[in-house]
MOPAC internal coordinates of N, CA, C and O (Angstrom, degrees):
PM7 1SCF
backbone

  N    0.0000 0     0.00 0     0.00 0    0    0    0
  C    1.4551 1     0.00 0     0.00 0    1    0    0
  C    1.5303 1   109.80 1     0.00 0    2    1    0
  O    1.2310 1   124.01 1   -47.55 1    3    2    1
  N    1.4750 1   109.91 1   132.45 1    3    2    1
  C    1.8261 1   108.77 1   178.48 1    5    3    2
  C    1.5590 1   114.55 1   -57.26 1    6    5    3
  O    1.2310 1   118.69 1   -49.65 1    7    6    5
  N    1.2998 1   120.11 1   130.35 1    7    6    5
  C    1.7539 1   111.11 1   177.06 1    9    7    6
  C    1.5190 1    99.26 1   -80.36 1   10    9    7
  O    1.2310 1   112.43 1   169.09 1   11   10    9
  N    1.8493 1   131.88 1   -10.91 1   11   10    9
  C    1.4658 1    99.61 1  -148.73 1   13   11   10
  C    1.5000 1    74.81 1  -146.95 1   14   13   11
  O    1.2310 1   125.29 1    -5.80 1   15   14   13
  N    1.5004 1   107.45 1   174.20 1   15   14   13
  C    1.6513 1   104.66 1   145.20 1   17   15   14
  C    1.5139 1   106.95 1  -173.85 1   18   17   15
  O    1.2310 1   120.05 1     1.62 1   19   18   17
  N    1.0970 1   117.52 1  -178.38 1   19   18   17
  C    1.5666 1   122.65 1  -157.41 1   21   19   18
  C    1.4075 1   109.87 1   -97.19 1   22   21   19
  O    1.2310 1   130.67 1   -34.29 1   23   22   21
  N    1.2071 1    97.01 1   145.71 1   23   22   21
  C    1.8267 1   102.51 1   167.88 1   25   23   22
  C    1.7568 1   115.06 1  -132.43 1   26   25   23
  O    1.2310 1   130.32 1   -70.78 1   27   26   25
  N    1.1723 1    97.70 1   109.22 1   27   26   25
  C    1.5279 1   112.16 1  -167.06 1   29   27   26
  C    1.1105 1   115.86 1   -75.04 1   30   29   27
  O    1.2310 1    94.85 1   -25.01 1   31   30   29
  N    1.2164 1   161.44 1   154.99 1   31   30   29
  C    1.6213 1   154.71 1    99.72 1   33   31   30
  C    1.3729 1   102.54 1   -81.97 1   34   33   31
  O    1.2310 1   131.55 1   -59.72 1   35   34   33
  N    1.7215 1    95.32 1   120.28 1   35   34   33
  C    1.3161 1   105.74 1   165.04 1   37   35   34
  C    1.4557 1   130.25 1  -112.08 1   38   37   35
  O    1.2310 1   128.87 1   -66.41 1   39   38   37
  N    1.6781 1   100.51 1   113.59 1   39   38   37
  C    1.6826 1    99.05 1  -151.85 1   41   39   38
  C    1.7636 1    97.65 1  -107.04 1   42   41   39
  O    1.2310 1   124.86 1    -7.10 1   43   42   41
  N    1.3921 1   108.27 1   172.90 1   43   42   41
  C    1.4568 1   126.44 1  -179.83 1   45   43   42
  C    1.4014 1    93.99 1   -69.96 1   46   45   43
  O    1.2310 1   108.93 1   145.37 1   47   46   45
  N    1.6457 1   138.34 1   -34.63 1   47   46   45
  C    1.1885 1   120.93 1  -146.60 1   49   47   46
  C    1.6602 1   102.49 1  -132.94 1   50   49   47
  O    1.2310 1   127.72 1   166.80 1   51   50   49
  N    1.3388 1   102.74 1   -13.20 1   51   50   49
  C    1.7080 1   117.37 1  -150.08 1   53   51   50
  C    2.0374 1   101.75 1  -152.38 1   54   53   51
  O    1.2310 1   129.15 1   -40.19 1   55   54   53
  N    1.5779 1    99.97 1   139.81 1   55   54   53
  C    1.2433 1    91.45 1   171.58 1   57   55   54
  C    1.4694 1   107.51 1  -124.25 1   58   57   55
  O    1.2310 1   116.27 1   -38.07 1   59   58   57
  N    1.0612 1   124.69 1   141.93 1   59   58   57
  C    1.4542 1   122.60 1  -178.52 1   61   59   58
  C    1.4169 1   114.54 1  -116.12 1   62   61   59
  O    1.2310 1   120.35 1   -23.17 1   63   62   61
  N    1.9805 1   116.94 1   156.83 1   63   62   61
  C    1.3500 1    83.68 1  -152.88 1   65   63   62
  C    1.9424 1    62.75 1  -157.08 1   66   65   63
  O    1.2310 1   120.14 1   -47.78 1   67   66   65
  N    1.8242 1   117.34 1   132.22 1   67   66   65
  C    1.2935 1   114.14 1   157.82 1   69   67   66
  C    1.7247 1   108.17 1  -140.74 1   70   69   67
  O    1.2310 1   131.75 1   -39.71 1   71   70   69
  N    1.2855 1    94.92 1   140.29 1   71   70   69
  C    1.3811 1    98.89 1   161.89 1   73   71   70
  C    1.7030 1   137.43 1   -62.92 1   74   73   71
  O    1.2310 1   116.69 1   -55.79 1   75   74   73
  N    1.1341 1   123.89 1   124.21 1   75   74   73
  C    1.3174 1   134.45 1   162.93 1   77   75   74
  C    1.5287 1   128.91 1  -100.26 1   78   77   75
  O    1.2310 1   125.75 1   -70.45 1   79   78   77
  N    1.5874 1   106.55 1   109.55 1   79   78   77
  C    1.5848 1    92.50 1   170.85 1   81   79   78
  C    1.5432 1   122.77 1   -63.01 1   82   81   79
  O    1.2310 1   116.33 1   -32.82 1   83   82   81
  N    1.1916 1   124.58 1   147.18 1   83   82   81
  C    1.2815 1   121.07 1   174.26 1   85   83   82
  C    1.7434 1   108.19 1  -111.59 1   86   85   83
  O    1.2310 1   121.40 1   -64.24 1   87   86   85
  N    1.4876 1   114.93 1   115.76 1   87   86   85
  C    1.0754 1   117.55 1  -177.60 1   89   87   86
  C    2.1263 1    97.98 1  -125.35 1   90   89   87
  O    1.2310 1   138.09 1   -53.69 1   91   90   89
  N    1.6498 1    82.55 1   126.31 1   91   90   89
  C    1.3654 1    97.89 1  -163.41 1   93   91   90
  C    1.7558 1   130.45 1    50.59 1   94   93   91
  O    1.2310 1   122.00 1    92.31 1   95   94   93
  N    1.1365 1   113.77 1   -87.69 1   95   94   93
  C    1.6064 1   139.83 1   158.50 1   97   95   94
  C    1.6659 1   122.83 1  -116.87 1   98   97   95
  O    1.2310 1   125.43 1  -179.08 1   99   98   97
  N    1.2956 1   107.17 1     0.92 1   99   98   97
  C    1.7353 1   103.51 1  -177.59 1  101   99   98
  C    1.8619 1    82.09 1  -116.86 1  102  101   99
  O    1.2310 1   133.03 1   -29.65 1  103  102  101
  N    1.7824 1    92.42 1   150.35 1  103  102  101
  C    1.7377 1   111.42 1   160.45 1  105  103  102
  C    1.5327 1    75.66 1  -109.01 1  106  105  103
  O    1.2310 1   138.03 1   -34.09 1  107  106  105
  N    1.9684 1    82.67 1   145.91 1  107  106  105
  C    1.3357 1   114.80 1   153.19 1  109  107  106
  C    1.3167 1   102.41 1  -133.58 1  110  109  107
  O    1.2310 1   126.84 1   -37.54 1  111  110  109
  N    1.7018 1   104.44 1   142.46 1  111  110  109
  C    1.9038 1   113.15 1  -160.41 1  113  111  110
  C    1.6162 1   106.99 1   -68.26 1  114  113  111
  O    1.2310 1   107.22 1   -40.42 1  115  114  113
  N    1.2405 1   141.43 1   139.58 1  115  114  113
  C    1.0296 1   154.98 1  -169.64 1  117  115  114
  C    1.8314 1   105.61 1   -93.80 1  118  117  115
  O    1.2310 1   149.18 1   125.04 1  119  118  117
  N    1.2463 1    60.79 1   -54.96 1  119  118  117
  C    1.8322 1    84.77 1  -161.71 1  121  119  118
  C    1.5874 1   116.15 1  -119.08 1  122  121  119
  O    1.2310 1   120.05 1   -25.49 1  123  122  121
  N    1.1672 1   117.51 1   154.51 1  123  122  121
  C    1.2320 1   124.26 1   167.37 1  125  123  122
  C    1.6258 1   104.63 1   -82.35 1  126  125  123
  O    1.2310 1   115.89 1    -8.85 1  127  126  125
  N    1.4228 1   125.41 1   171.15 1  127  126  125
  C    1.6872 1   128.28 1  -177.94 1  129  127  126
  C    1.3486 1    96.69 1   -89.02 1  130  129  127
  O    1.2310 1   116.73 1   -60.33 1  131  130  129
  N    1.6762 1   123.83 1   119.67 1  131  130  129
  C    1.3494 1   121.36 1   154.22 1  133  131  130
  C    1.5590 1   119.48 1  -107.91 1  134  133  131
  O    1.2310 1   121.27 1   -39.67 1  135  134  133
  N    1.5026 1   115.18 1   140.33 1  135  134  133
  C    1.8754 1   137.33 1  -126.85 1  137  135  134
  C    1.5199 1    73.59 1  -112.81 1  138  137  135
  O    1.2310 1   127.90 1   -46.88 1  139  138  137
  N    1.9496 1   102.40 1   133.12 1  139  138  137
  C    1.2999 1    93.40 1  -177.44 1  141  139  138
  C    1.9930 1    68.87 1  -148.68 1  142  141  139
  O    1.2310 1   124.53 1   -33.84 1  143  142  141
  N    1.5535 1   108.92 1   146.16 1  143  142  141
  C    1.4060 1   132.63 1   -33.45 1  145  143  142
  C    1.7294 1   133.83 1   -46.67 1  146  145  143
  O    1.2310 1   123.35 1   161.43 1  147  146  145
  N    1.1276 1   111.18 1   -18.57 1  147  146  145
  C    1.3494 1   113.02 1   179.76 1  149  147  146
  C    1.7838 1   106.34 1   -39.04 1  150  149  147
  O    1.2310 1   122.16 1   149.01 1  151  150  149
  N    1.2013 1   113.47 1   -30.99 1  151  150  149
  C    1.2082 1   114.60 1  -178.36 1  153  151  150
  C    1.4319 1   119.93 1  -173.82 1  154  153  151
  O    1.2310 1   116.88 1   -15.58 1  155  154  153
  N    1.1721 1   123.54 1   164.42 1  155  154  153
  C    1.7753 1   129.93 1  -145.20 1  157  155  154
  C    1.8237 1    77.36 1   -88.28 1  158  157  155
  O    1.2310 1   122.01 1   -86.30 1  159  158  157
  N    1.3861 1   113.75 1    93.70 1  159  158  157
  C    0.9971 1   139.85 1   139.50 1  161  159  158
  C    1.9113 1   103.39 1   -28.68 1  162  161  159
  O    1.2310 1   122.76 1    82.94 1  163  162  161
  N    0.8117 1   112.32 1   -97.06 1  163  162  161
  C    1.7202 1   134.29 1  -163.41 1  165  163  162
  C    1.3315 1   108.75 1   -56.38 1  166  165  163
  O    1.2310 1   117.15 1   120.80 1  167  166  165
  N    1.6505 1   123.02 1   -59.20 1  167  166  165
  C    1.3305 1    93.71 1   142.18 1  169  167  166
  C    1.6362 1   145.64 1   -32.00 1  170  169  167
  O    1.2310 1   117.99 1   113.05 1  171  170  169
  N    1.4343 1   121.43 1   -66.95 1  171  170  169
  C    1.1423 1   118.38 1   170.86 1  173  171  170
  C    1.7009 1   120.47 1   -37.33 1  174  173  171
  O    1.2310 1   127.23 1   113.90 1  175  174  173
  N    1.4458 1   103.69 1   -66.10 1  175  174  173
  C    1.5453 1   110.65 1   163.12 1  177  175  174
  C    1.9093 1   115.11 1   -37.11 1  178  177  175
  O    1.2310 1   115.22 1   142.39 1  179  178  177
  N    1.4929 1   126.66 1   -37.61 1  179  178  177
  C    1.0855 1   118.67 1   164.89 1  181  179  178
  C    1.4565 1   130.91 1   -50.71 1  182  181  179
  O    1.2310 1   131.15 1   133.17 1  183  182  181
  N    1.3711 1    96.08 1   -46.83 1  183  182  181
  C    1.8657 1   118.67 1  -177.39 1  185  183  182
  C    1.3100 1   107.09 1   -60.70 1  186  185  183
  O    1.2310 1   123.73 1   143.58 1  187  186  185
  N    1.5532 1   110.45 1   -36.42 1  187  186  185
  C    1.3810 1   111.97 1  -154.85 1  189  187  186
  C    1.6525 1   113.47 1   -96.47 1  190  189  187
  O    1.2310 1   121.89 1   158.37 1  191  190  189
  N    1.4742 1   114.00 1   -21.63 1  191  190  189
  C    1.4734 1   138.10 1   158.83 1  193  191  190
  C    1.6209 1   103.58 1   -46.56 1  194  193  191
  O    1.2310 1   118.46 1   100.93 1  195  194  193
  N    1.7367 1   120.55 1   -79.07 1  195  194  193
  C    1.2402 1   157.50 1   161.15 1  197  195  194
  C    1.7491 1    94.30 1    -7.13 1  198  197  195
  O    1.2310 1   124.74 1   141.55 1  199  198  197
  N    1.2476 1   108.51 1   -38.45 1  199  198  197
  C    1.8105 1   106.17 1  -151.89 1  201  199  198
  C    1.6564 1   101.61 1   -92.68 1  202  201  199
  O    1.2310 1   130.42 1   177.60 1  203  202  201
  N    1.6889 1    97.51 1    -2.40 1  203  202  201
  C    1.3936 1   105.66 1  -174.22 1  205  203  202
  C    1.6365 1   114.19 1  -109.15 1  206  205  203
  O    1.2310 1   118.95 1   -80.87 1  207  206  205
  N    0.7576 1   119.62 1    99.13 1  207  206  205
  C    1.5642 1   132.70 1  -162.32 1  209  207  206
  C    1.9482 1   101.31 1   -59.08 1  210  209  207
  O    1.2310 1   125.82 1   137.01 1  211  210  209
  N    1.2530 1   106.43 1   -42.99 1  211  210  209
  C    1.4140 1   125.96 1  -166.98 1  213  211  210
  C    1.6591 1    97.87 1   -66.62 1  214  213  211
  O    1.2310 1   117.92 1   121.46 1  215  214  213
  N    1.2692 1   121.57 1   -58.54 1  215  214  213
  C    1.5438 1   108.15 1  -175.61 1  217  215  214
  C    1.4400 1   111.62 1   -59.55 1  218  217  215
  O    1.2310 1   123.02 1   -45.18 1  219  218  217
  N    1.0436 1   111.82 1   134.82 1  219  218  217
  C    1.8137 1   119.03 1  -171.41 1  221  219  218
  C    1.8191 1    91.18 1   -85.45 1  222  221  219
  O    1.2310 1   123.85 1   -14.98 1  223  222  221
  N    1.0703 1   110.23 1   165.02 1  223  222  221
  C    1.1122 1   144.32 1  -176.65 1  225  223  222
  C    1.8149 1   111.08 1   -54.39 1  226  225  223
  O    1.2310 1   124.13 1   127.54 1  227  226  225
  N    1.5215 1   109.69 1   -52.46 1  227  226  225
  C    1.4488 1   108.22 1  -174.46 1  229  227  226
  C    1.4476 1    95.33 1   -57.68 1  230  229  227
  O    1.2310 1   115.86 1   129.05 1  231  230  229
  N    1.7379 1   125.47 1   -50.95 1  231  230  229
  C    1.0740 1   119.61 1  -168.93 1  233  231  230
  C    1.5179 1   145.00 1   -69.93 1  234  233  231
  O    1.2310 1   135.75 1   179.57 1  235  234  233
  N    1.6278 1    87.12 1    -0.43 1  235  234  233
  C    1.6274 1   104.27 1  -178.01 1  237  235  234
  C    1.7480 1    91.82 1   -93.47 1  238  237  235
  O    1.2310 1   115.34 1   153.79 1  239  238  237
  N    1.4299 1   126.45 1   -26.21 1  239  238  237
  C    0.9963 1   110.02 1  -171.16 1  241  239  238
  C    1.5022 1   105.54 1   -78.46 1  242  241  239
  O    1.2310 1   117.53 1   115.54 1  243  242  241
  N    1.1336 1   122.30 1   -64.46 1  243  242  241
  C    1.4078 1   131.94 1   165.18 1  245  243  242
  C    1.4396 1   106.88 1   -18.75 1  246  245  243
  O    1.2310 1   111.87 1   104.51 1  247  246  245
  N    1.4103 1   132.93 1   -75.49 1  247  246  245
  C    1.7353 1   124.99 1   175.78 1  249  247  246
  C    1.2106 1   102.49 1   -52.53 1  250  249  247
  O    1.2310 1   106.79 1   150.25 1  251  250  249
  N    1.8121 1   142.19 1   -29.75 1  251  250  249
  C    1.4838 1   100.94 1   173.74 1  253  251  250
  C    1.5811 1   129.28 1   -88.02 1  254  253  251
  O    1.2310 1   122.09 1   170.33 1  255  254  253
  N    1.4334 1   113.60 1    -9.67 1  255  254  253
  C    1.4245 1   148.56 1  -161.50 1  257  255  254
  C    2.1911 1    76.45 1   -76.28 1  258  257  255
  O    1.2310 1   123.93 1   126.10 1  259  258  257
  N    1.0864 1   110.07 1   -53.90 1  259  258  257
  C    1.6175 1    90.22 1  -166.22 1  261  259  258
  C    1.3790 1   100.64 1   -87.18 1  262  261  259
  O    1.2310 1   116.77 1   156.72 1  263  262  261
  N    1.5869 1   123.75 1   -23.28 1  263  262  261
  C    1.5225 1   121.94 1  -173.01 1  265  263  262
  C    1.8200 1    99.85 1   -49.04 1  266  265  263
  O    1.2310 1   132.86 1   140.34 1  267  266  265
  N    1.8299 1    92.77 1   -39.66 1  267  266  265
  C    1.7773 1    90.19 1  -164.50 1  269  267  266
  C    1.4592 1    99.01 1   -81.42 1  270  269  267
  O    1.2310 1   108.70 1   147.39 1  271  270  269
  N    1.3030 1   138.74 1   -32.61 1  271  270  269
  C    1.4908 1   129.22 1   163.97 1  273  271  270
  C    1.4729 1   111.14 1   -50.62 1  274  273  271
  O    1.2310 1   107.99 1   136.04 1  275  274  273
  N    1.2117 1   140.03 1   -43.96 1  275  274  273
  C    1.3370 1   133.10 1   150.99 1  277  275  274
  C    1.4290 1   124.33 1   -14.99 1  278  277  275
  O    1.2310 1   124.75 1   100.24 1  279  278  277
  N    1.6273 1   108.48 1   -79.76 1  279  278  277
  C    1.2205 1   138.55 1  -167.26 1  281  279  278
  C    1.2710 1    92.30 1   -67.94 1  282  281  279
  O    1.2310 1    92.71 1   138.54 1  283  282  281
  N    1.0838 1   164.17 1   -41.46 1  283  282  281
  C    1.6783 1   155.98 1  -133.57 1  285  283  282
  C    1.6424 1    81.41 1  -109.80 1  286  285  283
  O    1.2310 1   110.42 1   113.96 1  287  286  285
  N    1.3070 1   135.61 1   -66.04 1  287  286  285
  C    1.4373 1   140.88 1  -148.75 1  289  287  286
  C    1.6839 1    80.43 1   -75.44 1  290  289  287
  O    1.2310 1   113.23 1   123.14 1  291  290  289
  N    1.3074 1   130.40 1   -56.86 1  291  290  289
  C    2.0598 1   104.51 1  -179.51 1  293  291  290
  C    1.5236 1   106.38 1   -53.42 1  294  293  291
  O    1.2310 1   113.43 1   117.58 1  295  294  293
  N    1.2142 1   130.03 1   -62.42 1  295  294  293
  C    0.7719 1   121.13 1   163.27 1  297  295  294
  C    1.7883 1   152.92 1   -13.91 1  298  297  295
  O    1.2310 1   122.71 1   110.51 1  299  298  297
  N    1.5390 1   112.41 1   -69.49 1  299  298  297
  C    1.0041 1   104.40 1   164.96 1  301  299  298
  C    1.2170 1   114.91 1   -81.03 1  302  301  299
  O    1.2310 1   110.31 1   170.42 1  303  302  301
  N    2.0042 1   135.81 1    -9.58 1  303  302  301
  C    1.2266 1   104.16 1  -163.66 1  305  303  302
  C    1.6650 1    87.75 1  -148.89 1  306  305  303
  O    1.2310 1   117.10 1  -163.25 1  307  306  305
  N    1.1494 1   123.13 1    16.75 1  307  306  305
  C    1.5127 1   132.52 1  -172.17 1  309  307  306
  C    1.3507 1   109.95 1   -72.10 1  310  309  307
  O    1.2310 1   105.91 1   156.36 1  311  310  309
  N    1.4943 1   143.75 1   -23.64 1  311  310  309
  C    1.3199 1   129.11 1   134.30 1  313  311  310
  C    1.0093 1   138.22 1   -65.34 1  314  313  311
  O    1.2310 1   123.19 1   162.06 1  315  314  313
  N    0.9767 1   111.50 1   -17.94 1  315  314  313
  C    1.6649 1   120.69 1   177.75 1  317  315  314
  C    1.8089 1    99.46 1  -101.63 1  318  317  315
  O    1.2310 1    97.60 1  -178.26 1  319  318  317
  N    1.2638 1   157.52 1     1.74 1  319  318  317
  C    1.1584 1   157.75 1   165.58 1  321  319  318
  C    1.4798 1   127.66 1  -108.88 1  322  321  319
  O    1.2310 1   118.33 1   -71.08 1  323  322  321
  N    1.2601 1   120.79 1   108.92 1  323  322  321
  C    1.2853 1   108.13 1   170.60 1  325  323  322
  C    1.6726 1   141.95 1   -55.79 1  326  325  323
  O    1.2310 1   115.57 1    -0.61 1  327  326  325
  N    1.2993 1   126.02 1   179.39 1  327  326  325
  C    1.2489 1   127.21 1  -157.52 1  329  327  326
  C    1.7695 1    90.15 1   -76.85 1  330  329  327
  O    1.2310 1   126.44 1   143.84 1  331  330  329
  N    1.7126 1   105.22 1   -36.16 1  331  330  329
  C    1.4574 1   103.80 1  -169.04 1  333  331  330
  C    1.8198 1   103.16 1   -71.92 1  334  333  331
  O    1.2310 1   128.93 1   158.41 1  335  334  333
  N    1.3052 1   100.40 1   -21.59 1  335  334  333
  C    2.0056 1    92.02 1  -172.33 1  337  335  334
  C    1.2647 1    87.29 1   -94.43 1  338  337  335
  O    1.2310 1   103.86 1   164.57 1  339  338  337
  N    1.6045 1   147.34 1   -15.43 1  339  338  337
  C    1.4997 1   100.17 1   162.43 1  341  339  338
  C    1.8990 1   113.53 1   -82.71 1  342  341  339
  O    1.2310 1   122.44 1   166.48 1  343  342  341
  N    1.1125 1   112.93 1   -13.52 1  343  342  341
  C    1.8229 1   117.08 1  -175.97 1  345  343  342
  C    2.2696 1    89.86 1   -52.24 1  346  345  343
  O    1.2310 1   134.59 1   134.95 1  347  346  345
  N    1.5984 1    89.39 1   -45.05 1  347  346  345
  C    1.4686 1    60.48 1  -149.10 1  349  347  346
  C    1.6285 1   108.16 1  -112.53 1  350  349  347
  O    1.2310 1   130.31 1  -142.85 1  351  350  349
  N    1.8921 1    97.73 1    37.15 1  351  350  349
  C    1.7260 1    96.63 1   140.92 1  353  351  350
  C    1.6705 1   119.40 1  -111.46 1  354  353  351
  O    1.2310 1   128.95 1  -156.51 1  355  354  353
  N    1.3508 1   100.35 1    23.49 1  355  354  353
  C    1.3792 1   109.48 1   173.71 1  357  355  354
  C    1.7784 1   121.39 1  -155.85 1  358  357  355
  O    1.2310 1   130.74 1  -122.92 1  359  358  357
  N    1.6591 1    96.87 1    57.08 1  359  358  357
  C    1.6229 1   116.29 1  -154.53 1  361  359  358
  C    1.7691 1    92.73 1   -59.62 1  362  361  359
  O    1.2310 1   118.01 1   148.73 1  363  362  361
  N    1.0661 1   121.40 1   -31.27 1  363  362  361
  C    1.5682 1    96.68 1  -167.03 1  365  363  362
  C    1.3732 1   104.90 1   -83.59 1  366  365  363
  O    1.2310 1   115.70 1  -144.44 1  367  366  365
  N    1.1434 1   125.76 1    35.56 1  367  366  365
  C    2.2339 1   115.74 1  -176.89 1  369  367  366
  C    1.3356 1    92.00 1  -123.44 1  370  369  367
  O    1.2310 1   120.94 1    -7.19 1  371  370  369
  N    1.5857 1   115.80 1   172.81 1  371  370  369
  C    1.3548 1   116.94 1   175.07 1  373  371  370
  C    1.9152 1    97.85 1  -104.68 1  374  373  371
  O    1.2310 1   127.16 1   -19.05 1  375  374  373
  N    1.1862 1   103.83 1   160.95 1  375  374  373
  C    1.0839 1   124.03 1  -169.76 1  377  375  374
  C    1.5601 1   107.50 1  -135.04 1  378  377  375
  O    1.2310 1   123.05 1   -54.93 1  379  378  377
  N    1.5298 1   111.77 1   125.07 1  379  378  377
  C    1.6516 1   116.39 1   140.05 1  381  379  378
  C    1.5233 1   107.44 1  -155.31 1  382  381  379
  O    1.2310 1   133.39 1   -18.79 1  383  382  381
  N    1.6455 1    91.72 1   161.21 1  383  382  381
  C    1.7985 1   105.43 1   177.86 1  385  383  382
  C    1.1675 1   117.80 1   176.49 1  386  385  383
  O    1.2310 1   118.40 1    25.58 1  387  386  385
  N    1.5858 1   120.66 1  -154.42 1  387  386  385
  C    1.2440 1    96.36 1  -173.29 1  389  387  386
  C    1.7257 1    93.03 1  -126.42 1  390  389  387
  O    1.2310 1   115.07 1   163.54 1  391  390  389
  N    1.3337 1   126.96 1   -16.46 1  391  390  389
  C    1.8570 1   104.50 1   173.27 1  393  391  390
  C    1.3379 1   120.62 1   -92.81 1  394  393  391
  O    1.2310 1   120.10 1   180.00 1  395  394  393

């Protein structure tokens, strides 16, 4: 069963990206959304993993291993891709935005 999962904003200019624990059938927010390029997204998400003693190690790597598959796919193709072509190269995260 997934412990975590993503919550996207997918922006024209900016991608945002927060963690949710998933306990059973309810998310509870992990994380606040950190704005990447506006700012080192993944870093921040590092610091903020780090501050949590409880997530073990495989799993901090694993949430940043997709944070940066995230960030690379806005990146190389996030103006040119819609909100629906990133939903569905990354069907298990939640998604909203505006392209």
């Amino acid at each position: 069963m997934q412990k975590f999962t993503f919550k996207i904003l997918w922006l024209e200019n900016n991608v945002a990206i927060a963690i949710d624990h998933v306990i059973g059938k309810q998310y509870s927010p992990l994380t606040s959304y950190f704005f990447w390029p506006r700012n080192d997204a993944w870093e921040q998400l590092k610091v903020e993993l780090e501050s949590k003693p409880w997530i073990s190690g495989n799993d901090r790597i694993l949430i940043l291993n997709q944070a940066t598959e995230i960030i690379n796919f806005w990146q190389e193709a996030g103006k040119d891709k819609s909100l629906l072509q990133a939903q569905a190269k990354f069907p298990s995260f939640i998604f909203t935005g505006s392209s």
